[in-house]
C-alpha positions, 0 to 999 in steps of 0.5 A, spaced: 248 505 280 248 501 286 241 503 287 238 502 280 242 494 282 239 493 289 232 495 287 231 490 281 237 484 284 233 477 285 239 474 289 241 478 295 238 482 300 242 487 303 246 493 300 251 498 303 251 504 298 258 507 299 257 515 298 251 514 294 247 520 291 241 520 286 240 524 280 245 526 274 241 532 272 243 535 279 249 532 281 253 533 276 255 540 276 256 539 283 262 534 282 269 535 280 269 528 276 265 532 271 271 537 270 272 534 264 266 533 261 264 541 262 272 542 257 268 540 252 260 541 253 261 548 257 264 551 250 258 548 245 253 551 251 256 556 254 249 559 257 249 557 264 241 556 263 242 552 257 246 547 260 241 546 266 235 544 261 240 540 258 241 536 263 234 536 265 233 533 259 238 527 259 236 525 266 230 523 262 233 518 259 238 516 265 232 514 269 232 508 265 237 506 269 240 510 274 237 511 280 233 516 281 227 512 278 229 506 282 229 509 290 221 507 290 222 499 289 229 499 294 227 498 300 219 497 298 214 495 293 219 490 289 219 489 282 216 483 279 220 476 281 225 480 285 225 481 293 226 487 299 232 489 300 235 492 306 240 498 305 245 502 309 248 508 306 254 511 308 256 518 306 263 523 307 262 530 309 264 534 304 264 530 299 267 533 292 265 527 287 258 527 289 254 532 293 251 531 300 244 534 298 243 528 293 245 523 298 239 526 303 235 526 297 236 519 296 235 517 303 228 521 304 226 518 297 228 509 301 225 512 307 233 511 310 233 513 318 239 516 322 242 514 329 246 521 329 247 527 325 252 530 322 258 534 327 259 539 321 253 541 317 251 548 313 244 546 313 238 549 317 236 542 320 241 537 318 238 531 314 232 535 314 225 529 314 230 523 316 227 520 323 232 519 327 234 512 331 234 511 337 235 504 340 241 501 338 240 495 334 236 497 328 233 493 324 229 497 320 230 498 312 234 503 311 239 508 315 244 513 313 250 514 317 255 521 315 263 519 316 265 526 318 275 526 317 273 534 320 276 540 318 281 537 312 275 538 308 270 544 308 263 543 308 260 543 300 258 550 298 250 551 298 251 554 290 251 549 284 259 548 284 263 542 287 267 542 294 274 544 291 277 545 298 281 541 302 282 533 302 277 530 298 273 525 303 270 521 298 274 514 300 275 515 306 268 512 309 270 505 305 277 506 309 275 507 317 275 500 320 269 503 325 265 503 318 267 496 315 265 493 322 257 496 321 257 494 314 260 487 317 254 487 322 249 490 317 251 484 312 250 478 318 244 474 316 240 477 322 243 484 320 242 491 322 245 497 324 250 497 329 253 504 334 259 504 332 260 511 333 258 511 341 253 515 341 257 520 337 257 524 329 261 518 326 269 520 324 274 517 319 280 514 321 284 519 319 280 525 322 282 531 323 280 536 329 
C-alpha cells in the first residue's frame, strides 16, 4: 500500500518503496502468501479461469485503494491539497511474495528510471521502457533499482505460479547497508539517487555467486 499512501500523503515528500508491486488481480497468484488463501478459494473455484475472472473482478474494488489506481498521482498530477512526491523503488530479484513483473509495471506506470540492470534476468529486454541513468546524482522522480543475492534464489518463473526455489530474497534489500545508504541519500533534504553499486548490478550483503 505504499503507493496508494505516498500518492495522496499531504505531509511528505519523499518515499522509498521496499519490494513493491502493483495489481492483486495479477500478482496474487504469483506469490506464495497467497498459499493460504488459495486452501480455501481454490476448492470453492476449482476452474482455473474462473479464478482469474474473480480476481479480476475483485481488483475492481481493490483500486479504491490499492495502488494500482494511485500510480498516476505518485510522482505527478497530485490529488487536490496534497503535493508531488518523489519515489525510489527497491526491488529482490526473485522475489517469491511479490512477482518482478508487477514491480517494472509499477515502475513504468510513475515514469521510475534506472541506473543499471539487473545482473540476472529472463526477460528479453530487462526493465523493458524504463530509461536508463546515466550520471550520477539523480535527481529525477522516480527510479527503481534491483537487489540481486544471486544464485541462492532462482529467477521467477514466466508462468502464473510463484518462485518457490531457493531462499526467499523478499527482505534481503531492507537488510543491505549499501541500500540503507541510497535510501538515506534519497531521503536528504536535497535528495537523490546515489550509485551505491559502482557502477555495477546491485548485490545484497549476503550475495552468493
Amino acid at each position: 500500500m505504499g503507493g496508494s499512501l505516498t500518492a495522496v500523503a499531504p505531509d511528505f515528500t519523499r518515499a522509498a518503496l521496499g519490494v513493491p508491486a502493483m495489481n492483486y488481480s495479477i500478482l496474487l497468484q504469483r506469490s506464495v502468501d497467497f498459499d493460504t488463501y488459495s486452501l480455501i478459494f481454490t476448492p470453492a473455484y476449482p476452474d482455473k479461469g474462473q479464478q482469474i475472472t474473480i480476481l479480476a473482478l475483485a481488483q475492481m474494488l481493490w483500486d479504491r485503494g490499492e495502488t494500482d489506481a494511485w500510480t498516476q498521482h505518485m510522482t505527478t498530477r497530485p490529488p487536490k491539497n496534497t503535493i508531488p512526491h518523489a519515489v525510489l523503488m527497491h526491488v529482490a530479484v526473485g522475489d517469491h511474495q511479490v512477482a518482478n513483473v508487477m514491480s517494472d509495471v509499477e515502475a513504468r506506470s510513475i515514469g521510475a528510471s534506472t541506473a543499471e540492470l539487473p545482473a540476472r534476468s529472463d526477460d528479453k529486454t530487462p526493465l523493458f521502457g524504463i530509461p536508463r541513468i546515466t550520471s550520477f546524482p539523480f535527481k529525477g522522480s522516480a527510479a527503481i533499482v534491483y537487489w540481486d543475492g544471486g544464485n541462492q534464489t532462482p529467477l521467477p518463473p514466466v508462468t502464473n505460479t510463484p518462485n518457490r526455489g531457493g531462499a526467499d530474497p523478499h527482505s534481503f534489500p531492507r537488510k543491505t547497508p549499501a541500500a540503507r545508504q541510497q535510501k538515506s541519500d534519497w531521503f536528504q533534504p536535497n535528495g537523490a539517487l546515489t550509485d551505491v553499486c559502482g557502477g555495477l548490478a546491485c548485490r545484497t550483503f549476503n550475495f552468493s555467486g
